[in-house]
Residue frames relative to the residue before (quaternion, step in Angstrom):
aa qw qx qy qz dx dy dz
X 1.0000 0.0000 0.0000 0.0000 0.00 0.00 0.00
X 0.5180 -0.6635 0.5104 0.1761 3.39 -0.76 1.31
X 0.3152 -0.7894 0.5100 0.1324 3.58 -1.13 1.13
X 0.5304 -0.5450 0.3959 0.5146 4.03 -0.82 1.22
X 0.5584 -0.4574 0.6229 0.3015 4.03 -1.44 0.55
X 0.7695 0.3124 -0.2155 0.5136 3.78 0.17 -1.67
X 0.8308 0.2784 -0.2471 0.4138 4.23 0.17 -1.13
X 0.3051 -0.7064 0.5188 0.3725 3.42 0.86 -1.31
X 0.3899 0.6037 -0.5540 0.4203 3.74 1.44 0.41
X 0.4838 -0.6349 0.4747 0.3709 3.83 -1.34 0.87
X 0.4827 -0.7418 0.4005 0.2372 3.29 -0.96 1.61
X 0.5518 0.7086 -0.3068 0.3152 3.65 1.11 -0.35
X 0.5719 0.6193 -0.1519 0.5160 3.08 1.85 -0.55
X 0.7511 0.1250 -0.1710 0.6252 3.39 1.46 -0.08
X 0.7294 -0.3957 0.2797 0.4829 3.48 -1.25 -0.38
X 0.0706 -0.7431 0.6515 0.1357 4.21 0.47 0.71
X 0.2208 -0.5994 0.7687 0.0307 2.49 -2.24 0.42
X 0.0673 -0.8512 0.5180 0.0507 3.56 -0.53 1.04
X 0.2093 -0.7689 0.6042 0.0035 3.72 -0.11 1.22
X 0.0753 -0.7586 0.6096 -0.2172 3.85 -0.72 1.37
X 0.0207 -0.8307 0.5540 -0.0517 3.35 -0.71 1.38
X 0.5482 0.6432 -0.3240 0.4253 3.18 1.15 0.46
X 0.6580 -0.5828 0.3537 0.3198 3.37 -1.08 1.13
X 0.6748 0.3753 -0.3279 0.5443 4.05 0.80 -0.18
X 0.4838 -0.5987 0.4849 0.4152 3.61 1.01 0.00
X 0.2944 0.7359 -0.5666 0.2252 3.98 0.56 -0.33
X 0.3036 -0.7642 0.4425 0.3577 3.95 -0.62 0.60
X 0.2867 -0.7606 0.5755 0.0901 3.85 -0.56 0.73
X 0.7705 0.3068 0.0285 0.5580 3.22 1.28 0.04
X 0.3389 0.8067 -0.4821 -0.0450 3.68 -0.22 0.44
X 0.1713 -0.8373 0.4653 0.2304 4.17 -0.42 0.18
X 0.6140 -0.4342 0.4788 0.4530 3.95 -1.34 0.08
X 0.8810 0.1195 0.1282 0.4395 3.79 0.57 -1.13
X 0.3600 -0.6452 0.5024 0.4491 3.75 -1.01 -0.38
X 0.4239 0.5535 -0.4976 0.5160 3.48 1.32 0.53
X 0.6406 0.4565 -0.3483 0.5098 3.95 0.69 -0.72
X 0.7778 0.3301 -0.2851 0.4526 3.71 0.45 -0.46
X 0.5587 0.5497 -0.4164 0.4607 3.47 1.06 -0.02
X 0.6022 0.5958 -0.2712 0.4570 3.51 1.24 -1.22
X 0.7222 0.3519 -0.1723 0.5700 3.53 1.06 -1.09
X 0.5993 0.3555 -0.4829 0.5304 3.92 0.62 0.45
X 0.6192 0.5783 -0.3429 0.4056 3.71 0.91 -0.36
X 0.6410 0.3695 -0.1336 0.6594 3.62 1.17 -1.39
X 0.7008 0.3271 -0.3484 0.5297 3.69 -0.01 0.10
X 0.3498 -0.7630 0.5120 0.1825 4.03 0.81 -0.08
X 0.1898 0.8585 -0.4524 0.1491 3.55 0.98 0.61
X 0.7751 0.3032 -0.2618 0.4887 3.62 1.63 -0.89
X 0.1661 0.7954 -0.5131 0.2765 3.18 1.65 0.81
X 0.8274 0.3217 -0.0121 0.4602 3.95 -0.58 0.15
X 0.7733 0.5200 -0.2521 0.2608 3.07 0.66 -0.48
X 0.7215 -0.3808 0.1513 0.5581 3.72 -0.35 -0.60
X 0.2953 0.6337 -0.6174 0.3606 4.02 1.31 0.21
X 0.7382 0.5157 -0.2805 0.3324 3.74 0.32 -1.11
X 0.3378 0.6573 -0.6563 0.1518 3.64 -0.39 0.65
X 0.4294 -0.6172 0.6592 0.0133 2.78 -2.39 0.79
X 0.4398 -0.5598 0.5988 0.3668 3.90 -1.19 0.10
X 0.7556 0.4282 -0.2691 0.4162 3.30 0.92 -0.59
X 0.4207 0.6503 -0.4580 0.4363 3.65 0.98 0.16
């Protein structure tokens, strides 16, 4: 049983979510929850930069 990426509780035990950036789809990533992957896009700053940020002036 695969361990959460963000807690380390086995993700099978709850509702997982498995997030895969690779070109076969393989998961590269897996979490306990969409609270566990939100926590870990928040603390890692992943939507830092990105297209969340817009301006009128852009």
């Amino acid at each position: 049983m695969p361990d959460c990426t963000f807690c380390g509780c086995p993700v099978e035990a709850h509702d997982p979510v498995f997030v895969s950036d690779s070109p076969d789809e393989d998961p590269t990533a897996q979490f306990c929850n969409y609270g566990c992957l939100a926590a870990h896009i928040d603390e890692a700053g992943l939507a830092t930069g990105t297209a969340c940020e817009w301006s009128p002036g852009q």
